[in-house]
Biotite code that builds the C-alpha atoms (Angstrom):
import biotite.structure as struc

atoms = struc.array([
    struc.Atom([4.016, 23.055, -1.605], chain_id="A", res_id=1, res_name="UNK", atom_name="CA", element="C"),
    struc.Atom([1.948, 20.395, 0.246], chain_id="A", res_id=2, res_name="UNK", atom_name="CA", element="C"),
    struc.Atom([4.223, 17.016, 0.129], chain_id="A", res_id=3, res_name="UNK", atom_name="CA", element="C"),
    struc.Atom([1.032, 14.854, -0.278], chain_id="A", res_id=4, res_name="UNK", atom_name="CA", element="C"),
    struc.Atom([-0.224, 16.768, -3.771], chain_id="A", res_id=5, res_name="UNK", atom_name="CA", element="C"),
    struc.Atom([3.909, 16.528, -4.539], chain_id="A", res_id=6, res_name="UNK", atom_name="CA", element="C"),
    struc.Atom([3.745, 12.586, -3.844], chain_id="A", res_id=7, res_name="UNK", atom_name="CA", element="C"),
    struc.Atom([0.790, 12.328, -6.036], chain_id="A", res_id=8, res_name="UNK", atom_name="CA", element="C"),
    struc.Atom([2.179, 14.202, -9.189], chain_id="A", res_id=9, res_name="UNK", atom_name="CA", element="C"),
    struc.Atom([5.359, 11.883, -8.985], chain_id="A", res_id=10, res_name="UNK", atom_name="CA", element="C"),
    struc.Atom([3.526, 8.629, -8.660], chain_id="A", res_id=11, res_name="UNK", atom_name="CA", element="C"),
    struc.Atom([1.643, 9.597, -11.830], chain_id="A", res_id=12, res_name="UNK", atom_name="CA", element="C"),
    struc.Atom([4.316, 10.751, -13.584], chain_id="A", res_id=13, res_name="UNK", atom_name="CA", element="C"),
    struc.Atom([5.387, 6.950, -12.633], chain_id="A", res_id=14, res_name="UNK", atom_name="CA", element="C"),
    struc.Atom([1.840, 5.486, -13.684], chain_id="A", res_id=15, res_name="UNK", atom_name="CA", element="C"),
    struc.Atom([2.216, 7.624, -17.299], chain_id="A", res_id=16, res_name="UNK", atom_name="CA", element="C"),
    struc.Atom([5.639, 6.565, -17.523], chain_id="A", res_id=17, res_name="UNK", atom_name="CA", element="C"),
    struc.Atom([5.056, 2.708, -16.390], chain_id="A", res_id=18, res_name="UNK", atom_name="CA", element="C"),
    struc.Atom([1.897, 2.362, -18.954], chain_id="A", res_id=19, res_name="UNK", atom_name="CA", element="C"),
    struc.Atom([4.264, 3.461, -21.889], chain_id="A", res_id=20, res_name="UNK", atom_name="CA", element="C"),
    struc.Atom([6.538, 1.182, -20.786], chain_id="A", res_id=21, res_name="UNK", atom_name="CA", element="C"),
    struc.Atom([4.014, -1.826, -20.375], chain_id="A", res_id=22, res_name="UNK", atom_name="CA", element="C"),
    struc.Atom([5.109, -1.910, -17.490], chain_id="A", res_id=23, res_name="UNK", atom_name="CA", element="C"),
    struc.Atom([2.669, -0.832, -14.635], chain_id="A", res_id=24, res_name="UNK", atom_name="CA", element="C"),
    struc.Atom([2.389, -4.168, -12.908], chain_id="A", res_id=25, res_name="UNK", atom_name="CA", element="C"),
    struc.Atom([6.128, -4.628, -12.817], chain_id="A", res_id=26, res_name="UNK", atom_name="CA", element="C"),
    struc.Atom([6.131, -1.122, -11.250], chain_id="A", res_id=27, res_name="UNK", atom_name="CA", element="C"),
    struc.Atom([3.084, -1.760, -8.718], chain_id="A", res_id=28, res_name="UNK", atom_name="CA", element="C"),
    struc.Atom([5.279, -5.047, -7.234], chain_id="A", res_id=29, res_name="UNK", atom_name="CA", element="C"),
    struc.Atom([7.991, -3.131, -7.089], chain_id="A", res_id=30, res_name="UNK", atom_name="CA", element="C"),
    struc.Atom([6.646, -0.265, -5.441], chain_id="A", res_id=31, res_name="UNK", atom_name="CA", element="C"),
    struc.Atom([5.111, -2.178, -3.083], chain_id="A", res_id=32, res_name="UNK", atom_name="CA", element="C"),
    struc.Atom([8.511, -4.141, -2.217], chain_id="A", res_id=33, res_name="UNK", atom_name="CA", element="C"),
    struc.Atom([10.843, -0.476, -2.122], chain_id="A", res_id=34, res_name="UNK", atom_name="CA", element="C"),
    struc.Atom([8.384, 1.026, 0.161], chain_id="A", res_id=35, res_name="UNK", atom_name="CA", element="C"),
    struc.Atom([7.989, -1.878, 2.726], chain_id="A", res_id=36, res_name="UNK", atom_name="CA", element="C"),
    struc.Atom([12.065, -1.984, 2.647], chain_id="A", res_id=37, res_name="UNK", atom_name="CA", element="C"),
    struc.Atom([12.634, 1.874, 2.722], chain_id="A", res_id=38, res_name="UNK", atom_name="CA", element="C"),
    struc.Atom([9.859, 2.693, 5.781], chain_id="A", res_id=39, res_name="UNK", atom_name="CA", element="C"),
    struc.Atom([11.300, -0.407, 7.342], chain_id="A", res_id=40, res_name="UNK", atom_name="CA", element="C"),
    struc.Atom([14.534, 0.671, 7.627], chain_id="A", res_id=41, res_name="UNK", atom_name="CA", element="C"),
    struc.Atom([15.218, 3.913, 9.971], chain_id="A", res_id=42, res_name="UNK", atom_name="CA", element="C"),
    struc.Atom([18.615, 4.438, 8.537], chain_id="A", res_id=43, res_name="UNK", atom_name="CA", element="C"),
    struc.Atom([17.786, 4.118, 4.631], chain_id="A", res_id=44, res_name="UNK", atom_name="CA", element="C"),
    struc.Atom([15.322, 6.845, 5.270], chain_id="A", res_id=45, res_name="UNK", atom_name="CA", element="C"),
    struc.Atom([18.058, 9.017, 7.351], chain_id="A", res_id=46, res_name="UNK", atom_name="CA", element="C"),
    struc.Atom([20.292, 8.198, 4.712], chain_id="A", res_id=47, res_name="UNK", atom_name="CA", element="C"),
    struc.Atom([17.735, 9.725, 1.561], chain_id="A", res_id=48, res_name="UNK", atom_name="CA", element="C"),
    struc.Atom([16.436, 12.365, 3.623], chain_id="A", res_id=49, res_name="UNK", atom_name="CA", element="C"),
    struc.Atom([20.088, 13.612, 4.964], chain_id="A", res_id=50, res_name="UNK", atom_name="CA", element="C"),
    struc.Atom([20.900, 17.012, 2.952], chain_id="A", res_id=51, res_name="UNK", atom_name="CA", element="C"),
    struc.Atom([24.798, 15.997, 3.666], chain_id="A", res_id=52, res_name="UNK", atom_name="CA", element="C"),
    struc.Atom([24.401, 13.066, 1.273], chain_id="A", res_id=53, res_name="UNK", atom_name="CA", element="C"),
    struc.Atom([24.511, 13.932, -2.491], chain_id="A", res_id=54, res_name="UNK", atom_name="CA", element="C"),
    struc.Atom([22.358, 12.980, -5.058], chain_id="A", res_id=55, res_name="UNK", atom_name="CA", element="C"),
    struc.Atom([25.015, 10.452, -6.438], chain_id="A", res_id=56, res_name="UNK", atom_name="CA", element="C"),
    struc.Atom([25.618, 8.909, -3.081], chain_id="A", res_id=57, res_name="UNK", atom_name="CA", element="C"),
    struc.Atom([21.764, 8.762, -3.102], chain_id="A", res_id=58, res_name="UNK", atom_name="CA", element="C"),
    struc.Atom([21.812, 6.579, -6.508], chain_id="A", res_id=59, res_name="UNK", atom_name="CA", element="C"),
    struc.Atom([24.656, 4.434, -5.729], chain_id="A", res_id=60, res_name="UNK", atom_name="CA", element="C"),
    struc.Atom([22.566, 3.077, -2.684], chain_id="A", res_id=61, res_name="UNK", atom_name="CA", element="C"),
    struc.Atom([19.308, 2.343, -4.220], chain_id="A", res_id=62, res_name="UNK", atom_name="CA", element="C"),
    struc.Atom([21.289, 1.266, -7.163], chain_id="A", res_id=63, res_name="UNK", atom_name="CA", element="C"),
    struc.Atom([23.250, -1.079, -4.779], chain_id="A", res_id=64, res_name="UNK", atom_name="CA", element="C"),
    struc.Atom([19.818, -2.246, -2.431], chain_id="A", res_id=65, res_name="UNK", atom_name="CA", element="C"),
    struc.Atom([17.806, -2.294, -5.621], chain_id="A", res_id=66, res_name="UNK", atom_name="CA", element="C"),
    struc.Atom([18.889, -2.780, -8.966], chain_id="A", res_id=67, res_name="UNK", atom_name="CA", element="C"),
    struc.Atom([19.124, -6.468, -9.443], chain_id="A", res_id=68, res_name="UNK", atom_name="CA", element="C"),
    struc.Atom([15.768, -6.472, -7.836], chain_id="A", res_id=69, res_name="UNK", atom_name="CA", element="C"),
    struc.Atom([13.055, -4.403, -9.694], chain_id="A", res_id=70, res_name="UNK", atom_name="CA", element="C"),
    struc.Atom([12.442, -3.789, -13.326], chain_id="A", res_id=71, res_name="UNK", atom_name="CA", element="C"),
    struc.Atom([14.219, -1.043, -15.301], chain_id="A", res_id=72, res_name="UNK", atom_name="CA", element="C"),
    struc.Atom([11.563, 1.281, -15.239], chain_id="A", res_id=73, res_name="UNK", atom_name="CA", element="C"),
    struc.Atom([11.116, 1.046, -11.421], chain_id="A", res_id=74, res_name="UNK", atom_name="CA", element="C"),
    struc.Atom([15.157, 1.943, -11.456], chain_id="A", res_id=75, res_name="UNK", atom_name="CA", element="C"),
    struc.Atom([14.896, 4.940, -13.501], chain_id="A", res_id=76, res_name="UNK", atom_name="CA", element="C"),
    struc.Atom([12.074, 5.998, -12.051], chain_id="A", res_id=77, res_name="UNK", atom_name="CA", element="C"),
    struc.Atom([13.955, 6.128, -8.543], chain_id="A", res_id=78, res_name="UNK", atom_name="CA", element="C"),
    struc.Atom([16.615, 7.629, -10.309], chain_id="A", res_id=79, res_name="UNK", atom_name="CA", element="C"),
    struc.Atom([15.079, 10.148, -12.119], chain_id="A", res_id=80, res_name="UNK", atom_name="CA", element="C"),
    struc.Atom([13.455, 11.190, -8.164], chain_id="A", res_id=81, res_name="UNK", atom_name="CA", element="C"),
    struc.Atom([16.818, 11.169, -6.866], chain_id="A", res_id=82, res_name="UNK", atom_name="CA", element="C"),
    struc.Atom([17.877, 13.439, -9.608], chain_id="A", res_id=83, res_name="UNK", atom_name="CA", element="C"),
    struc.Atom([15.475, 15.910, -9.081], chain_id="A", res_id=84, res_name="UNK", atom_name="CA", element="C"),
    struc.Atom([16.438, 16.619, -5.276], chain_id="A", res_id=85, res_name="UNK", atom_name="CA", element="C"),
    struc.Atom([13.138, 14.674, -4.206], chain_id="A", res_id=86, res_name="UNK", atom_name="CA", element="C"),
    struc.Atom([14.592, 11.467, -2.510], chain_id="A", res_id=87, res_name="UNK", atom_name="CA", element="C"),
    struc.Atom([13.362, 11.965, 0.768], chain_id="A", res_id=88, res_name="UNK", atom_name="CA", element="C"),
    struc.Atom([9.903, 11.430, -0.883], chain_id="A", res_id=89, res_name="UNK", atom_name="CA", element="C"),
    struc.Atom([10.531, 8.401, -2.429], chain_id="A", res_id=90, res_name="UNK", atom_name="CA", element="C"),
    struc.Atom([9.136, 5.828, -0.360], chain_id="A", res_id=91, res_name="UNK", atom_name="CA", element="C"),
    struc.Atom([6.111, 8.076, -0.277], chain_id="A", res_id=92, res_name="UNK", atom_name="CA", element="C"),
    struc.Atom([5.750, 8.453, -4.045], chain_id="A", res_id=93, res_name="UNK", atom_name="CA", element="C"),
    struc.Atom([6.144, 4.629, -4.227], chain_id="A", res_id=94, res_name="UNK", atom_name="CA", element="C"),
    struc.Atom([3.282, 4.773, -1.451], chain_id="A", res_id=95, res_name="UNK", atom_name="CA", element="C"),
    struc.Atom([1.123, 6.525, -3.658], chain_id="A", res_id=96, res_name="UNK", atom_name="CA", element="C"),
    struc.Atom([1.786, 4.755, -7.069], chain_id="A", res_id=97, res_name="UNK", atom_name="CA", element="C"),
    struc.Atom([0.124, 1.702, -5.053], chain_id="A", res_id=98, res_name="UNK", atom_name="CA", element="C"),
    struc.Atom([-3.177, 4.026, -4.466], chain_id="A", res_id=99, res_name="UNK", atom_name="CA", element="C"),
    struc.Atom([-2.894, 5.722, -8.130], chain_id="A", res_id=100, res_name="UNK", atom_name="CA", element="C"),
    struc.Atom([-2.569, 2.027, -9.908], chain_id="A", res_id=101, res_name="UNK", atom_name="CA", element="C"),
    struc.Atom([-5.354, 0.435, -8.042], chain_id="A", res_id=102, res_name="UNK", atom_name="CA", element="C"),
    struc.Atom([-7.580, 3.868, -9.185], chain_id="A", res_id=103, res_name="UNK", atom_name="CA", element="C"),
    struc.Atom([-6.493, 3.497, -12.424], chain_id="A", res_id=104, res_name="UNK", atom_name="CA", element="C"),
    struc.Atom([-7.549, -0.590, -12.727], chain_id="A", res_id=105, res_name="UNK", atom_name="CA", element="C"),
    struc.Atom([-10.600, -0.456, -10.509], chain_id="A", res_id=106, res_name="UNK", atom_name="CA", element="C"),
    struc.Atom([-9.075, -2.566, -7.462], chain_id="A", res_id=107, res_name="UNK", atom_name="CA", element="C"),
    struc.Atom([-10.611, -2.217, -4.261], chain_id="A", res_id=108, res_name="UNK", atom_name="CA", element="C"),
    struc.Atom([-8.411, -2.448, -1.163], chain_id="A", res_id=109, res_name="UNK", atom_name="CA", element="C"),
    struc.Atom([-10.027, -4.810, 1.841], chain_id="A", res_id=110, res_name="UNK", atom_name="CA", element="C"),
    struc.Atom([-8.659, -5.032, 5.478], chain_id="A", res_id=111, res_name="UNK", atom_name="CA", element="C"),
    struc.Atom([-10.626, -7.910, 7.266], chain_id="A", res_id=112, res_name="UNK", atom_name="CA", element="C"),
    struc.Atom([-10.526, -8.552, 10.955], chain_id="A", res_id=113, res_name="UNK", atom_name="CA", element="C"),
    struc.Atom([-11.827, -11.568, 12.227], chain_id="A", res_id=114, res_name="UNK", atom_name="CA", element="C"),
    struc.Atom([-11.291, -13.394, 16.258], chain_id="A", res_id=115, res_name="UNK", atom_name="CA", element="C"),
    struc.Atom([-9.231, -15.625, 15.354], chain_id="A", res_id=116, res_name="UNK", atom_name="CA", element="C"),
    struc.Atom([-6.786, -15.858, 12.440], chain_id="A", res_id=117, res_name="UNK", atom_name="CA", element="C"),
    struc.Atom([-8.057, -17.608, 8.913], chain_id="A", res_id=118, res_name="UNK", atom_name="CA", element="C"),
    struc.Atom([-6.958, -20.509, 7.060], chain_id="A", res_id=119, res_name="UNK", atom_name="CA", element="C"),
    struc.Atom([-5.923, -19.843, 3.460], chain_id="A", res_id=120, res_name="UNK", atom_name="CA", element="C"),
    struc.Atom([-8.710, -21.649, 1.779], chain_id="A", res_id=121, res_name="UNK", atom_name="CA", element="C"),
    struc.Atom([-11.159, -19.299, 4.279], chain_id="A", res_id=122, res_name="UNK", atom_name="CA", element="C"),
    struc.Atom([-9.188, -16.156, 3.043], chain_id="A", res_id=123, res_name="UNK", atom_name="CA", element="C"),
    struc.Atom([-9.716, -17.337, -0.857], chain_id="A", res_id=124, res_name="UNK", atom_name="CA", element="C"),
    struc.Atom([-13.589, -17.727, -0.036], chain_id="A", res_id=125, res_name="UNK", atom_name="CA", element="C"),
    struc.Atom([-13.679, -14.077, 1.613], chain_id="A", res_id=126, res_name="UNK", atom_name="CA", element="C"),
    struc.Atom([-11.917, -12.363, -1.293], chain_id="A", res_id=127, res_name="UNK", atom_name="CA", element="C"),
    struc.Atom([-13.876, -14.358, -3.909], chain_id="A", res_id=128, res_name="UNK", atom_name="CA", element="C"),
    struc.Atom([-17.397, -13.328, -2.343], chain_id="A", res_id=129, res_name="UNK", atom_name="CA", element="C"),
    struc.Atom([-16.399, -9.875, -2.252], chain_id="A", res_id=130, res_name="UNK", atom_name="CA", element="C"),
    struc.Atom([-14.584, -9.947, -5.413], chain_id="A", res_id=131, res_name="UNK", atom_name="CA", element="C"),
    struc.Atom([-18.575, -10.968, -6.507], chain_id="A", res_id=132, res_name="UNK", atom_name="CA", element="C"),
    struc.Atom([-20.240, -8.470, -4.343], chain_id="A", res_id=133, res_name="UNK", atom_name="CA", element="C"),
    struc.Atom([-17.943, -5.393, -5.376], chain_id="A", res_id=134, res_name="UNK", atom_name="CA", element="C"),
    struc.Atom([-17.724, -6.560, -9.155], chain_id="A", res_id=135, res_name="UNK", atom_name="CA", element="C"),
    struc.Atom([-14.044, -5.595, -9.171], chain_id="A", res_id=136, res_name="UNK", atom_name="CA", element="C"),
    struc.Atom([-10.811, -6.968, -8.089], chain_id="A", res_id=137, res_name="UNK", atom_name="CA", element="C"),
    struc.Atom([-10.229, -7.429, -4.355], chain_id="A", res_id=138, res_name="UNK", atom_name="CA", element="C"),
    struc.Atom([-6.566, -6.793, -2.542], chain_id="A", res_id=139, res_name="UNK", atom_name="CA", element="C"),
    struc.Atom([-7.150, -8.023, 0.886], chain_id="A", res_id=140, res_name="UNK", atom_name="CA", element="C"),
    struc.Atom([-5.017, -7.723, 4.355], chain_id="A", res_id=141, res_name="UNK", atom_name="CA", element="C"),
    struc.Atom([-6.380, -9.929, 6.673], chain_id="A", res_id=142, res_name="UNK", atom_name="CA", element="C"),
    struc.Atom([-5.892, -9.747, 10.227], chain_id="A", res_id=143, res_name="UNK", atom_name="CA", element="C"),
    struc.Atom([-6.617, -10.897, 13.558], chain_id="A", res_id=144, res_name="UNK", atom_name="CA", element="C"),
    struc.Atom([-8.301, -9.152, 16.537], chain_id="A", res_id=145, res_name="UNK", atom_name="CA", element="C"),
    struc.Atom([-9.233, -11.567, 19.331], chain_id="A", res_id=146, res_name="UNK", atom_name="CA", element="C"),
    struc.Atom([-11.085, -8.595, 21.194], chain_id="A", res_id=147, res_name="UNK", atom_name="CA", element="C"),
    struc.Atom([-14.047, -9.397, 18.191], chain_id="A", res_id=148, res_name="UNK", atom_name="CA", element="C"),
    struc.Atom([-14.742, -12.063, 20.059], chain_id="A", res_id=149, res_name="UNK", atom_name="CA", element="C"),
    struc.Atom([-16.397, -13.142, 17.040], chain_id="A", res_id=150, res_name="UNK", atom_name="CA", element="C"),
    struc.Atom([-17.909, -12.745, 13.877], chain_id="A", res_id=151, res_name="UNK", atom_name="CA", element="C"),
    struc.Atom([-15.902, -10.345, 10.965], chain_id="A", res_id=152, res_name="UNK", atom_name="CA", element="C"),
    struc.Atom([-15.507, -6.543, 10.278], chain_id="A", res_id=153, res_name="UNK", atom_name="CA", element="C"),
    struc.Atom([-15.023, -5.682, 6.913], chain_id="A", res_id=154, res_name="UNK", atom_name="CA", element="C"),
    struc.Atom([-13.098, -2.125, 5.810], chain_id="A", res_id=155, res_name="UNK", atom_name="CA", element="C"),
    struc.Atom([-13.110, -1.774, 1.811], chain_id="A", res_id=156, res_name="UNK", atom_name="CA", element="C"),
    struc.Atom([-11.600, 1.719, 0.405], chain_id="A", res_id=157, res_name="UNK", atom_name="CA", element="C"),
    struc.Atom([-12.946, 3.538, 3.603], chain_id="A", res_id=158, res_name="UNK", atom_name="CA", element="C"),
    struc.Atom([-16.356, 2.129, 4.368], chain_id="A", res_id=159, res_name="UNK", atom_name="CA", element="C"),
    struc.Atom([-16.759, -0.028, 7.407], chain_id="A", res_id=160, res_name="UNK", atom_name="CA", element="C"),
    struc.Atom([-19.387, -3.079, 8.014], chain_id="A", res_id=161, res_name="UNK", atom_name="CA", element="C"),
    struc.Atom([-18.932, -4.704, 11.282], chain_id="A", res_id=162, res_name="UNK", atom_name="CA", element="C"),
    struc.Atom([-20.353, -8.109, 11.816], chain_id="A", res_id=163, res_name="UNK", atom_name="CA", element="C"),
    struc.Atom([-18.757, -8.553, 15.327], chain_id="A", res_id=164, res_name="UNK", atom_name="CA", element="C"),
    struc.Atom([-19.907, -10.308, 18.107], chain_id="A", res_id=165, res_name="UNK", atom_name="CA", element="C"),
    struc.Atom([-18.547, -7.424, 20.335], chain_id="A", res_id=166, res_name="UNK", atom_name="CA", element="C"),
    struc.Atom([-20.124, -4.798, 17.965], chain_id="A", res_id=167, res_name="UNK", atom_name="CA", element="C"),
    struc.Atom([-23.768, -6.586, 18.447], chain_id="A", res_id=168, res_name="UNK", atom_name="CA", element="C"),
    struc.Atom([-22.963, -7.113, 22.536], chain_id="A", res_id=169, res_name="UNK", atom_name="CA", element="C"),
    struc.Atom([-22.270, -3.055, 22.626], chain_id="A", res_id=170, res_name="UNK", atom_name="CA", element="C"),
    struc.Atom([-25.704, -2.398, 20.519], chain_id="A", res_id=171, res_name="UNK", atom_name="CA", element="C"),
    struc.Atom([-27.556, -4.488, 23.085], chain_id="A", res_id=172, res_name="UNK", atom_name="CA", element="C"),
    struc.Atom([-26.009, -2.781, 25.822], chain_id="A", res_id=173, res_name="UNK", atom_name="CA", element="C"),
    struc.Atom([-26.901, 0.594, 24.324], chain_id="A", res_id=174, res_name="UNK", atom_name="CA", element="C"),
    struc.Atom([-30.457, -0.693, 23.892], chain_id="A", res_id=175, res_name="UNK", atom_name="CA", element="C"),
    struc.Atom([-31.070, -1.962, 27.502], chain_id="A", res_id=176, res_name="UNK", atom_name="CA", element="C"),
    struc.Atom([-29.573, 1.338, 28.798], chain_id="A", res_id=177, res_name="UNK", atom_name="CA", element="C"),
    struc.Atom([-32.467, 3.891, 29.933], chain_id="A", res_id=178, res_name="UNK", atom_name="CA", element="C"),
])
């Protein structure tokens, strides 16, 4: 069975679960913080994915990394994946729970490159206006690309608008091109 649809039935097992628990918030900041630690760490991963390792040694680790730090839901949750021979996929699930709570609350997801980096007051501004523009929530990443040159691309939930100086420059060159 594809991994991906396997991820996907987990993390909404874990949105069903978190919502009956009042919890799905809790869950989302959670998810977020197990997944940056587990894909960040080479040997956590090895450690999940290793078929030498049982399920209990499994548990006592993320029990260990992450008990005192997300909510009981988020605990039994990773449990309960553990326990059902799936914790090689957790960091994925976790992954997914991210895409399947911002689906399920109408968040849009924003990655915004600009020349130079932004203050934080410039950053607030961006995700207001396109909070406005979108008429939903905004979760933006922004970032720094110095090859822009100038000017901003915007990537929300797949769809790209570049404002670049360098993406203007290469239009002009294209024009003047016979």
């Amino acid at each position: 069975m594809n991994s991906g649809l396997i991820a996907r039935r987990y993390a909404n097992v874990l949105y069903d679960y978190a919502l009956e628990q009042q919890a799905t918030e809790a869950v989302y900041a959670d998810a977020n913080n197990v997944y940056q630690a587990l894909s960040g760490s080479n040997e956590a991963m090895a450690f999940l994915k290793s078929p030498l390792r049982k399920p209990a040694e499994k548990k006592a680790l993320v029990d260990k990394v992450f008990a005192n730090v997300v909510s009981p839901t988020s605990a039994r949750f990773m449990n309960f994946v553990i326990e059902k021979g799936r914790a090689e996929m957790l960091a994925e699930i976790l992954r997914v729970y991210g895409i399947v709570f911002k689906e399920h609350n109408g968040i849009k997801t924003a990655v915004v490159t600009t020349a130079v980096p932004l203050e934080a007051q410039k950053q607030e501004n961006i995700v207001a206006t396109l909070k406005q523009k979108l008429g939903a929530p905004v979760e933006a990443t922004f970032k720094a690309d110095p090859s822009l040159i100038g000017g901003v691309v915007f990537e929300v939930d797949g769809s790209l608008m570049d404002c670049s100086v360098k993406r203007q420059l290469a239009d002009i060159e294209k024009s003047l091109v016979i």
